[in-house]
C-alpha positions in Angstrom: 108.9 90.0 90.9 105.7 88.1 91.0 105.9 88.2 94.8 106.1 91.7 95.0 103.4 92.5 92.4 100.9 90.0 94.5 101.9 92.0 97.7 101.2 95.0 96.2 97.8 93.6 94.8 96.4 92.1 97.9 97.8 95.8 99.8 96.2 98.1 97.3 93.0 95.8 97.1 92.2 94.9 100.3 88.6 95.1 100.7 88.5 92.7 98.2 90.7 90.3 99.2 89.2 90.2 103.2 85.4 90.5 101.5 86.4 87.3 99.9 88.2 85.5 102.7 85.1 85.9 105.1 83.3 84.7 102.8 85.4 81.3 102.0 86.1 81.0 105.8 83.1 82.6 108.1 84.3 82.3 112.0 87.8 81.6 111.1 88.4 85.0 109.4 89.3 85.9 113.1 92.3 83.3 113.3 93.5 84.4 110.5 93.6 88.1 110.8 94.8 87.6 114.1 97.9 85.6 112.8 98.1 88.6 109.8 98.6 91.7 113.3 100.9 88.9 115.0 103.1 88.4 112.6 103.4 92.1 111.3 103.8 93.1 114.8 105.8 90.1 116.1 108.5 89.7 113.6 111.4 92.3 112.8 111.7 90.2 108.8 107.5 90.6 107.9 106.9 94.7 108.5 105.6 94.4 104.8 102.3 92.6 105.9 99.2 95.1 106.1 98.2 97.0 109.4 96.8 100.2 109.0 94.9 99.3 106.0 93.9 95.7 107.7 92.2 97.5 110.7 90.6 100.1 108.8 88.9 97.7 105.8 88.0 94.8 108.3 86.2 97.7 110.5 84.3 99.0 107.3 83.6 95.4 106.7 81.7 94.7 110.2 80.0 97.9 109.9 77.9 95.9 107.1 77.5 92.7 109.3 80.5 90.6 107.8 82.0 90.9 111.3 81.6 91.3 114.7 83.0 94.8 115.4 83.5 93.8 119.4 85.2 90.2 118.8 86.9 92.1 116.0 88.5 94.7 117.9 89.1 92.1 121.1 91.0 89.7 118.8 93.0 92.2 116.8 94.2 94.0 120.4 95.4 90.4 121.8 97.2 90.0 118.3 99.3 93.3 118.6 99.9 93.0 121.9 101.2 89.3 121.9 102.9 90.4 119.3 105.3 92.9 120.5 105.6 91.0 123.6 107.2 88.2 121.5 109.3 90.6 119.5 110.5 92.3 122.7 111.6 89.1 123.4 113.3 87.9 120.9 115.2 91.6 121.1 115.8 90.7 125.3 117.5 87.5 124.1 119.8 88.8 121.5 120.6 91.9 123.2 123.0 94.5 121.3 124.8 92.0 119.3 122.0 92.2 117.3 123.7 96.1 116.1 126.8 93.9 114.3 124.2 91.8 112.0 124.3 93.1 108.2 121.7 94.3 106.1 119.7 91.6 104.2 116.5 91.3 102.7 115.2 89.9 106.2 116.7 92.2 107.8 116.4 96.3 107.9 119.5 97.7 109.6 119.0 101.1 108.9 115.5 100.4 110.4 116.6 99.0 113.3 119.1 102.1 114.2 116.7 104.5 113.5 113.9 103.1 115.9 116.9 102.8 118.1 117.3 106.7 117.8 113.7 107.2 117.9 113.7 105.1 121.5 116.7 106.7 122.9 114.9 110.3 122.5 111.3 109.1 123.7 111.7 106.5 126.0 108.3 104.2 126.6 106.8 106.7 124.0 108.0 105.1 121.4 105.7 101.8 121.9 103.1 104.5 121.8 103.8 106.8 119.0 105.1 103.7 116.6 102.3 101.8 116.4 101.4 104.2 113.6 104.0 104.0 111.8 105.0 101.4 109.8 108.3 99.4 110.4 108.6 101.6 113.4 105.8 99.5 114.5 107.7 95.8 114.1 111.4 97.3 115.7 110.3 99.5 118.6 109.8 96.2 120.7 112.8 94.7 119.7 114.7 97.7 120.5 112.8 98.0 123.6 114.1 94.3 124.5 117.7 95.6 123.6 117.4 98.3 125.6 116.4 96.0 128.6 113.2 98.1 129.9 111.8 96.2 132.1 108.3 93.5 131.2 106.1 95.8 133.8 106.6 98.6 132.4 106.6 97.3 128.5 104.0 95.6 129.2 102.3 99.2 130.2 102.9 100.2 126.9 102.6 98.0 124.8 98.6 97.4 126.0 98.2 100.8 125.4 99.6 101.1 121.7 97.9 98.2 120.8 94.4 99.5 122.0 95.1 102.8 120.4 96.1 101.5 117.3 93.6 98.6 117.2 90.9 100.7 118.3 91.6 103.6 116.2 91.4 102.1 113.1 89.1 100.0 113.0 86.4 102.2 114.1 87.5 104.8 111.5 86.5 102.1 109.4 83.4 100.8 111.1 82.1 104.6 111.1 83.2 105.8 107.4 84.6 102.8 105.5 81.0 102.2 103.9 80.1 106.1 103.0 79.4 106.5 99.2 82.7 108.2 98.3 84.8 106.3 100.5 83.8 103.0 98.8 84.0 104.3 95.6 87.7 105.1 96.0 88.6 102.2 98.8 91.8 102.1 96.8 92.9 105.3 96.7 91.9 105.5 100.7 94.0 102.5 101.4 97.4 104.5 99.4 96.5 107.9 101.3 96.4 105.6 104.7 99.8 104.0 103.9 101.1 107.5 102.7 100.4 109.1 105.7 101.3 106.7 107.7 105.1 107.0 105.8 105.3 110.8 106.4 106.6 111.2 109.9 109.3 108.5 108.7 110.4 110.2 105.5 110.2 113.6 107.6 112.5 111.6 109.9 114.9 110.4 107.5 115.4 114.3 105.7 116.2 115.6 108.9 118.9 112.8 109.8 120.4 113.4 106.3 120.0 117.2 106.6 121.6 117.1 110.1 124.6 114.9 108.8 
């Protein structure tokens, strides 16, 4: 329980927590978010880590000089991308056995067969479209790796994603993370980012229940 309630505290209070850290560590804030987007993006049992909120407060951050917005953006793109090219594979190793493993609390089956789903329908979309969208995000390159696409073309994808995602977000910070009413109600900003960023997978989930 206190786990979860110092998750939810660090999510919800972001900007303060990353003020603080590049503060305590200067250059080496860089390390360290980059291991934060490698590990959310690289590993199917740590999709609870920050991402859209990440990119968004440290982009409102170097907008008032705490960071360099161009290393920022070049570190956090390398992160993603090495990243899913790790969890894809991981996913190529295992291969479909990985459909027989039971539900744990490392493990979210039922997240795992839906991004399945979700790639059967779109194809190399999904590497696209799911870097939006959490837990999305940490299975689609582990269920591309099941699915055997090939590394060129992943690879093709993947780059993509991560610069759209990365860049994205970070400039939407960078450009209105710092405006009076913004800053005011960071908070509340960071819950409608992770809100919105859980609708297409709720809307997802009603239509697979409505449908069965």
């Amino acid at each position: 329980m206190e786990l979860i309630n110092l998750l939810l505290d660090i999510v919800l209070h972001l900007d303060k927590h990353l003020e603080l850290l590049v503060q305590s560590y200067g250059i080496w804030i860089y390390a360290i978010l980059f291991m934060v987007i490698f590990s959310e993006t690289g590993f199917v049992v740590t999709p609870f880590l920050p991402g859209d909120s990440l990119l968004f407060v440290a982009g409102a951050l170097a907008a008032i000089g705490r960071m360099d917005i161009a290393t920022l953006i070049a570190v956090l793109t390398i992160a993603a991308v090495l990243g899913n090219t790790v969890n894809y594979s991981v996913g190529r190793y295992f291969g479909p056995r990985v459909f027989q493993w039971k539900d744990s609390r490392f493990f979210n089956r039922s997240a795992l067969e839906k991004t399945h789903a979700f790639y059967e329908k779109h194809g190399g979309k999904t590497l696209v479209i799911s870097r939006f969208l959490p837990l999305f995000r940490t299975f689609a390159p582990f269920v591309a790796g099941i699915g055997s696409m090939t590394y060129t073309r992943f690879t093709l994808f993947n780059v993509v994603g991560a610069l759209a995602w990365v860049v994205s977000l970070t400039f939407a910070g960078y450009w209105f993370g710092n405006m009076p009413w913004i800053k005011q109600n960071l908070t509340a900003v960071i819950v409608g980012i992770i809100v919105l960023s859980l609708v297409p997978v709720g809307i997802g989930a009603w239509k697979s229940r409505s449908t069965a």
